[in-house]
C-alpha positions in Angstrom: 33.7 4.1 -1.7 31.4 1.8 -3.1 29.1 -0.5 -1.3 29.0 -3.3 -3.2 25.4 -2.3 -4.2 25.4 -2.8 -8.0 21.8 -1.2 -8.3 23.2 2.0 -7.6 21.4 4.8 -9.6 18.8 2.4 -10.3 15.3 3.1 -9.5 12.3 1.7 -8.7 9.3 1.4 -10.6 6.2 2.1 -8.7 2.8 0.7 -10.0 -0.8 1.3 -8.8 -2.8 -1.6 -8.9 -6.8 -1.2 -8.8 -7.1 -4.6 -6.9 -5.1 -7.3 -5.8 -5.7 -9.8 -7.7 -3.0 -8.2 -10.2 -0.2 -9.6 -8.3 0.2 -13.1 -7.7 -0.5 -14.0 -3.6 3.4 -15.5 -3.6 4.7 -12.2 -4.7 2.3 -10.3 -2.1 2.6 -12.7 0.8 6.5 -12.3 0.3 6.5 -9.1 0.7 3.3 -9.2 3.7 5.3 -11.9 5.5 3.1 -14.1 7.3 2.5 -12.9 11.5 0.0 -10.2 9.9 -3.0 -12.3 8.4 -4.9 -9.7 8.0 -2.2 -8.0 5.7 -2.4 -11.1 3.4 -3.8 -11.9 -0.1 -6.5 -14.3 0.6 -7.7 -11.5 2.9 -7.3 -8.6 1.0 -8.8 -10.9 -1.9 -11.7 -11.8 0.1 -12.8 -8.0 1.3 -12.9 -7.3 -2.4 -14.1 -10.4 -3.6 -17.2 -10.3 -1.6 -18.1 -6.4 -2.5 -16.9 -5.0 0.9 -14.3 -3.1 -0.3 -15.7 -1.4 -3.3 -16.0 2.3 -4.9 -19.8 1.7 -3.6 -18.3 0.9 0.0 -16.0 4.1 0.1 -13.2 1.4 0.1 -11.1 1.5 -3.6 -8.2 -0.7 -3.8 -5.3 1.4 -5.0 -2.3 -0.9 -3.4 1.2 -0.2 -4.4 4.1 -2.3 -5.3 7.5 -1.5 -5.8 9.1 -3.4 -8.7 13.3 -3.7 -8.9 14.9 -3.1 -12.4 13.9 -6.6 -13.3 10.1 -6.2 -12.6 10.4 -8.4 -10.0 8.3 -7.2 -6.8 10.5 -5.9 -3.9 7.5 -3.6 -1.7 4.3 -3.5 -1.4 1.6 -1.3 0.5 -1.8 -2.3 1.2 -3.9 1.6 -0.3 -7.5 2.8 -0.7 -8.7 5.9 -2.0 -11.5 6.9 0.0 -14.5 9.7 -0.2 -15.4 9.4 3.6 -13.8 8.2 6.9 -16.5 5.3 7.6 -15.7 2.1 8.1 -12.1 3.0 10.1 -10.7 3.5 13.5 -9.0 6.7 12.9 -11.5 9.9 13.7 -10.6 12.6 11.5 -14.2 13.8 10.7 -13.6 17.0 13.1 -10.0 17.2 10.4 -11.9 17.0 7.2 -14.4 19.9 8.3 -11.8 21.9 9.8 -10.1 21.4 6.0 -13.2 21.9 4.2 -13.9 24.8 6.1 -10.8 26.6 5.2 -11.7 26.0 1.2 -9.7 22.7 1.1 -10.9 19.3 -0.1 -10.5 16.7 2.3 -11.3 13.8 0.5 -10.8 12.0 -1.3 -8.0 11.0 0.0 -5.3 7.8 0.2 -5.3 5.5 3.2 -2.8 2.9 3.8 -4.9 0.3 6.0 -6.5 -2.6 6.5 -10.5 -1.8 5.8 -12.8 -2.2 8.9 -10.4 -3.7 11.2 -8.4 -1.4 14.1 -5.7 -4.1 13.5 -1.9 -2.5 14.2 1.1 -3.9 12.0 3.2 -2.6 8.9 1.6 -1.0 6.1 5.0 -0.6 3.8 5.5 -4.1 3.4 9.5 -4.6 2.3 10.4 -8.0 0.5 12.9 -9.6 2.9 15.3 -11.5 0.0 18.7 -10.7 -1.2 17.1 -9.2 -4.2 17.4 -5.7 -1.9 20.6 -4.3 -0.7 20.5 -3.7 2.5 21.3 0.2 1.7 17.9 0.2 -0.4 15.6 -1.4 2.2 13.7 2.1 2.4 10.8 3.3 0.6 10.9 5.3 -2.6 10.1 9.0 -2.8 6.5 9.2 -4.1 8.2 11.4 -6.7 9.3 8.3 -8.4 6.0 7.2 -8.7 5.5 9.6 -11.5 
């Protein structure tokens, strides 16, 4: 029976941005809301702005955002590729040598967080307007990122 959902079938667009300064801070802070300023543009903007979060730093920006048939921007996710585990509050060193002892690469790897801050909150960032059905409101597969 169907939902009323006319996006049925339709599906999201998933595009890698290598800072955030490609999206516009309304479209971003939409998504971010606002009772998280640490998720928000001005700073994210700032962190790369002033060189903190750099290739150098071991902090890239590789943030996501989720874009509806339209292009208009209905997720986003804050996302660094990183070669090392300084600079957060998650201790996986004993992890990556575990990993790399077994013949694996640990790094790099993706990390969905907010650089040097042990700050809790969302990290898949879902635009709260009526341009999402409510029977959409999850994230897409990584496969559609492809």
């Amino acid at each position: 029976m169907p939902d009323g959902d006319d996006t049925a079938g339709v599906q999201p667009a998933v595009r890698v941005l290598a800072g955030i300064g490609e999206v516009s801070a309304a479209v971003w802070d939409a998504c971010a809301g606002s009772s998280n300023p640490f998720l928000s543009h001005a700073f994210l903007s700032a962190l790369e702005d002033s060189g903190a979060v750099t290739a150098k730093s071991g902090w890239l920006p590789r943030h996501l955002v989720v874009e509806d048939s339209s292009g208009r921007v209905v997720g986003a996710m804050p996302l660094y590729l990183k070669g090392h585990s300084y600079g957060e509050y998650v201790f996986d060193w004993a992890w990556a040598d575990a990993y790399e002892r077994a013949g694996g690469s640990y790094f790099p790897k993706l990390l969905s967080a907010v650089p040097f801050t042990p700050v809790p909150g969302p990290r898949m960032l879902i635009h709260p307007g009526p341009t999402v059905p409510p029977s959409r409101r999850s994230w897409p597969a990584a496969s559609s990122a492809s």
